[in-house]
C-alpha positions in Angstrom: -39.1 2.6 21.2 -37.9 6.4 21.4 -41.3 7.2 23.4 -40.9 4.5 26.3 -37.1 5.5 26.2 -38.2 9.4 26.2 -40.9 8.5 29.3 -37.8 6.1 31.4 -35.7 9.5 31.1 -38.2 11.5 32.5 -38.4 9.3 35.2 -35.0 9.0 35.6 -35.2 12.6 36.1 -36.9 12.7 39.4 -34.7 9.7 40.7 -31.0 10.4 43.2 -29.3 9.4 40.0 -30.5 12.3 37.7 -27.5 14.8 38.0 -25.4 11.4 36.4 -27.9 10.6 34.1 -28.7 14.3 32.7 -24.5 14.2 32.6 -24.5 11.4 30.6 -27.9 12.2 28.6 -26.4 15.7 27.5 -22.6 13.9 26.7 -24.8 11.4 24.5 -26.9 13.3 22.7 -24.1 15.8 21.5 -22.4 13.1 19.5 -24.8 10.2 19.2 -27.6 9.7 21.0 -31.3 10.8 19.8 -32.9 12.3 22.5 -32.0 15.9 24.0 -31.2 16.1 27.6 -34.4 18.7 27.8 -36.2 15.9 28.5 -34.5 15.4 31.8 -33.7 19.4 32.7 -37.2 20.6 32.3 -38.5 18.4 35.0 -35.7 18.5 37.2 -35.5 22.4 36.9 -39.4 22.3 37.2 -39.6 20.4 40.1 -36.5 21.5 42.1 -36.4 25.0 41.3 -33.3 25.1 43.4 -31.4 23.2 41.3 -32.2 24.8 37.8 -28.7 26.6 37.4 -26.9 23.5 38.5 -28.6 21.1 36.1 -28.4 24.1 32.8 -24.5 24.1 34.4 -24.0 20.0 33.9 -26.2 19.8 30.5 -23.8 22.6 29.3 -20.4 21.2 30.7 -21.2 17.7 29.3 -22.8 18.9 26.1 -19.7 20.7 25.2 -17.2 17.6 26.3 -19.9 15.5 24.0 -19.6 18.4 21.6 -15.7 17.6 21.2 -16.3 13.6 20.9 -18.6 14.1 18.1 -16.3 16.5 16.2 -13.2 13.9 16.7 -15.9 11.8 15.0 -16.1 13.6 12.3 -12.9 14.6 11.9 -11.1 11.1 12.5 -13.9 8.4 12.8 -16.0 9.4 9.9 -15.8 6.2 7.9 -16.0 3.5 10.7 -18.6 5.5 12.6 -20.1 8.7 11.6 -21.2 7.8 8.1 -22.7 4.7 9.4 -24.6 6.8 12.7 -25.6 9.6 9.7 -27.3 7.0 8.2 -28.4 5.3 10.7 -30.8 8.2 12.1 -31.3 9.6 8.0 -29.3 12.3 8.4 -26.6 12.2 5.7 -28.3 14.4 2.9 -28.3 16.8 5.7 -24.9 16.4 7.0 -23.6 16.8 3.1 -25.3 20.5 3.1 -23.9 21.5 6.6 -20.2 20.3 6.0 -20.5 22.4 2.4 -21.8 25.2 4.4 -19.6 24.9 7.1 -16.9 27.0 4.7 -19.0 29.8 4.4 -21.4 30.1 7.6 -19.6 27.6 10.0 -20.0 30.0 13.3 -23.5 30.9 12.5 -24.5 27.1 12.0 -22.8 26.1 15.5 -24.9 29.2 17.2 -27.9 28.5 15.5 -28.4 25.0 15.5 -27.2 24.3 19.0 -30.1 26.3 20.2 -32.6 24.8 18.0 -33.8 21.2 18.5 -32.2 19.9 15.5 -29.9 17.2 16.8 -26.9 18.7 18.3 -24.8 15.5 16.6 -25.3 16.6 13.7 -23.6 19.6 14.2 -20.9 18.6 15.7 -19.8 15.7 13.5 -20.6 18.2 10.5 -17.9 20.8 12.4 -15.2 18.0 12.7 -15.5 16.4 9.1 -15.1 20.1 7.7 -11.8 20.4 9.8 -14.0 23.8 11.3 -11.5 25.6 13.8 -11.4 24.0 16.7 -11.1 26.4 19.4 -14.2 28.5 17.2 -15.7 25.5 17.7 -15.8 25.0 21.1 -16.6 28.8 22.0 -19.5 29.0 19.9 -20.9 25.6 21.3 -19.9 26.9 24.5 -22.0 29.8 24.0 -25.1 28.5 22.0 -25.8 25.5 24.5 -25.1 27.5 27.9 -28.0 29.8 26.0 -30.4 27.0 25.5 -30.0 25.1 28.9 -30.1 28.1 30.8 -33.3 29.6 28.9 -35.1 25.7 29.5 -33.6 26.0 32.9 -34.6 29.2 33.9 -38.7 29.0 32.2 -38.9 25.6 33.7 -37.8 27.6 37.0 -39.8 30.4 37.0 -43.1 28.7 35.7 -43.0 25.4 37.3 -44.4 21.8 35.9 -46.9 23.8 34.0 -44.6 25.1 31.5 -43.5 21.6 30.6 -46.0 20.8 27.8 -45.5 24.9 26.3 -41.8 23.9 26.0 -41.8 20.3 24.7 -44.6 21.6 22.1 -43.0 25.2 21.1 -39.1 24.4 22.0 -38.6 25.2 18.0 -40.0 28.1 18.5 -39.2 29.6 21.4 -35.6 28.7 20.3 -36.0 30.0 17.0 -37.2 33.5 18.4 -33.9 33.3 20.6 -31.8 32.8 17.6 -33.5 35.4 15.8 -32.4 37.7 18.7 -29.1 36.9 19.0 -28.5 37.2 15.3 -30.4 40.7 14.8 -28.2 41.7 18.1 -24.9 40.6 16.0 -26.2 42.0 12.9 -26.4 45.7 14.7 -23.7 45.6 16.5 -21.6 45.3 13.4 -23.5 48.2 11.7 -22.6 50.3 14.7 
């Protein structure tokens, strides 16, 4: 079922409607939805170069604005539905571990998980349900997911449809490596 669905998006990606569905997509997927707008911004940045910025811009905008519905989930909705989406796509073990280390690491989390393929939901839900500052909240999904669409954006950009199958193989990685980056760049500028 996910791979047809995951093929009708790429489609939808090439079709008038895609800006609306990649708004939707990215809205979705932040607070329940499986499937990471990627799927649609790599082949409409690939494809119509021209438009990269503008489609890393609305994955960003609605991602955040998604971002915000799954925390309110979490914070106010978590009974009637965010337990029963958690369990619904196996994720509750995992949400138990990030709400506990939400206390201790909760900016770090947001940064590094929204870049990562691990299902933004997760994330945010986790954030609301540990009653994680808000506006902290925001800022650092703000930040992590304007770093992830824009780095898809601009590789599917600069390389074309041939960098398509290196990203949907080694998005974990190249991710990864980013958030390896950013937090060595944190780490040193504290030690400066």
């Amino acid at each position: 079922m996910l791979k047809d669905l995951y093929q009708k998006l790429r489609e939808l990606a090439r079709s008038p409607k895609a800006e609306r569905a990649l708004a939707a997509i990215s809205f979705a997927e932040a607070s329940f939805f499986p499937i990471p707008p990627d799927v649609m911004l790599l082949p409409m940045a690939s494809l119509k170069p021209e438009t990269a910025w503008r489609a890393a811009f609305i994955c960003t905008i609605f991602s955040i604005l998604g971002g915000i519905a799954g925390y309110g989930i979490g914070m106010f909705l978590m009974d009637s539905i965010g337990k029963p989406l958690m369990d619904f796509y196996g994720y509750s073990e995992k949400l138990v571990h990030f709400q506990t280390s939400f206390q201790k690491w909760g900016v770090w989390i947001i940064l590094i998980k929204g870049l990562t393929p691990i299902p933004f939901k997760l994330v945010t839900i986790a954030s609301g349900l540990a009653h994680f500052n808000f506006a902290l909240f925001v800022i650092t999904a703000t930040i992590t997911r304007a770093m992830r669409f824009f780095l898809v954006a601009g590789l599917a950009k600069r390389f074309g449809p041939s960098i398509e199958p290196f990203i949907e193989k080694q998005l974990y990685w190249v991710t990864g490596a980013l958030a390896v980056i950013i937090i060595g760049g944190f780490w040193a500028a504290t030690k400066i």
